[in-house]
C-alpha positions as CSV (number, residue, x, y, z in Angstrom):
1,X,0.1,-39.4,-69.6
2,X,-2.5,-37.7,-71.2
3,X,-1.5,-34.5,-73.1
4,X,-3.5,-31.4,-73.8
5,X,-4.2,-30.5,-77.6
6,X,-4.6,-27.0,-76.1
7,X,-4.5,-24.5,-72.9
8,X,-8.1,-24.6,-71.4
9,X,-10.7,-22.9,-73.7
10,X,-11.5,-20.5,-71.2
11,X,-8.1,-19.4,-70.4
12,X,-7.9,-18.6,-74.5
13,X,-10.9,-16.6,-75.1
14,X,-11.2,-13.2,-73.4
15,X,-13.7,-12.8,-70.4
16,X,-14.3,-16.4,-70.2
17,X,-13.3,-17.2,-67.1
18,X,-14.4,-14.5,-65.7
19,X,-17.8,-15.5,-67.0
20,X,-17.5,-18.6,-66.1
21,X,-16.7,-17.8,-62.3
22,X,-19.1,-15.6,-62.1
23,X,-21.7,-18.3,-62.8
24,X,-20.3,-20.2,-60.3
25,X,-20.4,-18.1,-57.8
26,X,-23.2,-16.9,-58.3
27,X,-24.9,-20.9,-58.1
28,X,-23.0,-21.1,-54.9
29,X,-25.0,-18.2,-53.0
30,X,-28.8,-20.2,-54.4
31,X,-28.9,-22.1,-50.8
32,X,-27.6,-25.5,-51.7
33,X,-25.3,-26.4,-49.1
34,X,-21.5,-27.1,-50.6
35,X,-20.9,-30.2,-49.4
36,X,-24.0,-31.0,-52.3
37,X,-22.3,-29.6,-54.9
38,X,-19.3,-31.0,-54.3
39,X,-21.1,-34.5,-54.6
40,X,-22.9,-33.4,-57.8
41,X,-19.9,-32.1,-59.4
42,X,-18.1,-35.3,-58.8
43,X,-21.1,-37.6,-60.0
44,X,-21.2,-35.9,-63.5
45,X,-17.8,-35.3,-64.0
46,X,-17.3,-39.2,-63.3
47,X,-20.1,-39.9,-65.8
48,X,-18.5,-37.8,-68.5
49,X,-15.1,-39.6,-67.8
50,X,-13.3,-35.9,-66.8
51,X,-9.9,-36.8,-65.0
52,X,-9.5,-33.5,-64.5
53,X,-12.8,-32.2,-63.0
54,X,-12.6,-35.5,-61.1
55,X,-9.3,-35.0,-59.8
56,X,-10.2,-31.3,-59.0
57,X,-13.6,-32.1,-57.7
58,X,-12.0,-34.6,-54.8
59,X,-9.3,-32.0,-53.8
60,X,-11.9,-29.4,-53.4
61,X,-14.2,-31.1,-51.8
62,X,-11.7,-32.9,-49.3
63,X,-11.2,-29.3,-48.5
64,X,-14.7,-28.6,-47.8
65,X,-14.3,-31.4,-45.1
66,X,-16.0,-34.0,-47.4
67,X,-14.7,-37.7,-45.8
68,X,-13.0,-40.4,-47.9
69,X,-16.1,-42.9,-47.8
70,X,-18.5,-41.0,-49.3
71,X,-16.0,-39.8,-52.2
72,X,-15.3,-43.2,-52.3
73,X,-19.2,-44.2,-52.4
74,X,-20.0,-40.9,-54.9
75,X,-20.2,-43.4,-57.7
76,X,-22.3,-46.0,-56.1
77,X,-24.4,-43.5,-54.1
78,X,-27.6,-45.5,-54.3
79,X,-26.3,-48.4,-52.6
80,X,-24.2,-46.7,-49.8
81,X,-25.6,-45.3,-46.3
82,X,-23.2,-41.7,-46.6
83,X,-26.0,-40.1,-48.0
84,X,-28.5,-38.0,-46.8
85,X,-31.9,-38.2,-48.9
86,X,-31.6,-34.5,-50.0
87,X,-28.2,-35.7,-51.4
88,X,-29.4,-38.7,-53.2
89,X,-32.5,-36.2,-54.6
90,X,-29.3,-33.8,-55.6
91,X,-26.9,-37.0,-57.0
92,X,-30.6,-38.2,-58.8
93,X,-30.7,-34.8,-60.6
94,X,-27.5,-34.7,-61.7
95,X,-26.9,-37.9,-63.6
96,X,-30.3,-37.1,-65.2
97,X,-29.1,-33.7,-66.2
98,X,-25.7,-35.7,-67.5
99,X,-27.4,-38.2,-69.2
100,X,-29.6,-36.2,-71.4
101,X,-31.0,-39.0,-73.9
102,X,-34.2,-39.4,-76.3
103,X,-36.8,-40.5,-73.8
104,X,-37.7,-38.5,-70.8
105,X,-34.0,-36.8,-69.5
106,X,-35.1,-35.4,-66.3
107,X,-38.4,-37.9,-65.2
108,X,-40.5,-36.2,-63.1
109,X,-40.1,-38.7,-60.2
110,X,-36.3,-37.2,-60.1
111,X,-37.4,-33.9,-60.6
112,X,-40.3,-34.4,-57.8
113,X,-37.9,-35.8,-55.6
114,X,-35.4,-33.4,-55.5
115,X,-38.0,-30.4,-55.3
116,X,-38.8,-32.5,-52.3
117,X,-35.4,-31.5,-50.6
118,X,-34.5,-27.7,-52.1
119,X,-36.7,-24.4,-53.1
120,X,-37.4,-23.5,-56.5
121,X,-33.7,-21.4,-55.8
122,X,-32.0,-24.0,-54.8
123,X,-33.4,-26.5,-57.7
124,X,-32.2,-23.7,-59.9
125,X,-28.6,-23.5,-58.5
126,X,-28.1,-27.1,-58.8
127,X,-29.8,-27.1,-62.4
128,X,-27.3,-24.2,-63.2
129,X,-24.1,-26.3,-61.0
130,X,-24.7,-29.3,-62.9
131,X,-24.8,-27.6,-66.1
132,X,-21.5,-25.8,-65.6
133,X,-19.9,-28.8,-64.2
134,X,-21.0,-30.6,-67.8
135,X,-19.2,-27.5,-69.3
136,X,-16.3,-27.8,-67.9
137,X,-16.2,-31.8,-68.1
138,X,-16.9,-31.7,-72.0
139,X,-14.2,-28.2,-72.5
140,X,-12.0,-30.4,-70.7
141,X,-12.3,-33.5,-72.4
142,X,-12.6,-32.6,-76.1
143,X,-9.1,-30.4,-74.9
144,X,-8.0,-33.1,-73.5
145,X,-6.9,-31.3,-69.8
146,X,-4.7,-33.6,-67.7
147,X,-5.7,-34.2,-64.5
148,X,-3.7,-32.2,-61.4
149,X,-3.2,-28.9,-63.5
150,X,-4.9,-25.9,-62.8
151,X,-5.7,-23.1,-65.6
């Protein structure tokens, strides 16, 4: 089992978390329907390799009412028929937003496509839920958070 080379970094330095939620809450209330964030947040964290936001991303979005076959399909979302095309726009963004590299990160056929499905709000709430999902995932995983815990 994997063991933590700290507590969580957020949980150590004062107003963090509070910070932290409050960015969260606040990309929450930019029109993105949950059930889209759930999927994003499981996409990246399963591109960064994060057991725990994984782990944490399935329990919370199974209590959304997110189904097993399209958790199950999250990581092949292209290829599965769970998905509505606003999601696939949403799942797009965020592995381009993960996968920052040299070339062009965030294409503008992604981007384009996904301002397609959400306002400029919206494209801002998931820019801003992706971003804190890689936060987490990368807190997490240099820390080295076991999955199933909680802060």
């Amino acid at each position: 089992m994997l063991q933590a080379r700290m507590k969580n970094p957020g949980a150590l330095v004062p107003g963090a978390v509070q910070a932290i939620q409050a960015l969260v809450a606040a990309t929450q209330k930019a029109g993105v329907p949950p059930r889209a964030l759930d999927l994003v947040h499981l996409r990246a964290s399963q591109i960064n390799g994060c057991s725990f936001c994984v782990d944490f991303g399935v329990k919370h979005a199974k209590q959304d009412g997110e189904t097993d076959d399209r958790l199950h399909a999250v990581a092949a979302w292209r290829e599965m028929p769970y998905f509505t095309d606003a999601e696939r726009a949403a799942l797009a963004l965020a592995e381009a937003v993960t996968r920052l590299d040299d070339r062009d990160p965030v294409p503008d056929s992604v981007w384009d496509e996904a301002a397609r499905h959400y306002d400029e709000k919206q494209l801002a709430g998931l820019v801003l839920w992706i971003s804190t999902t890689n936060l987490f995932n990368r807190a997490n995983i240099a820390t080295r958070q076991p999955a199933g815990q909680t802060w």
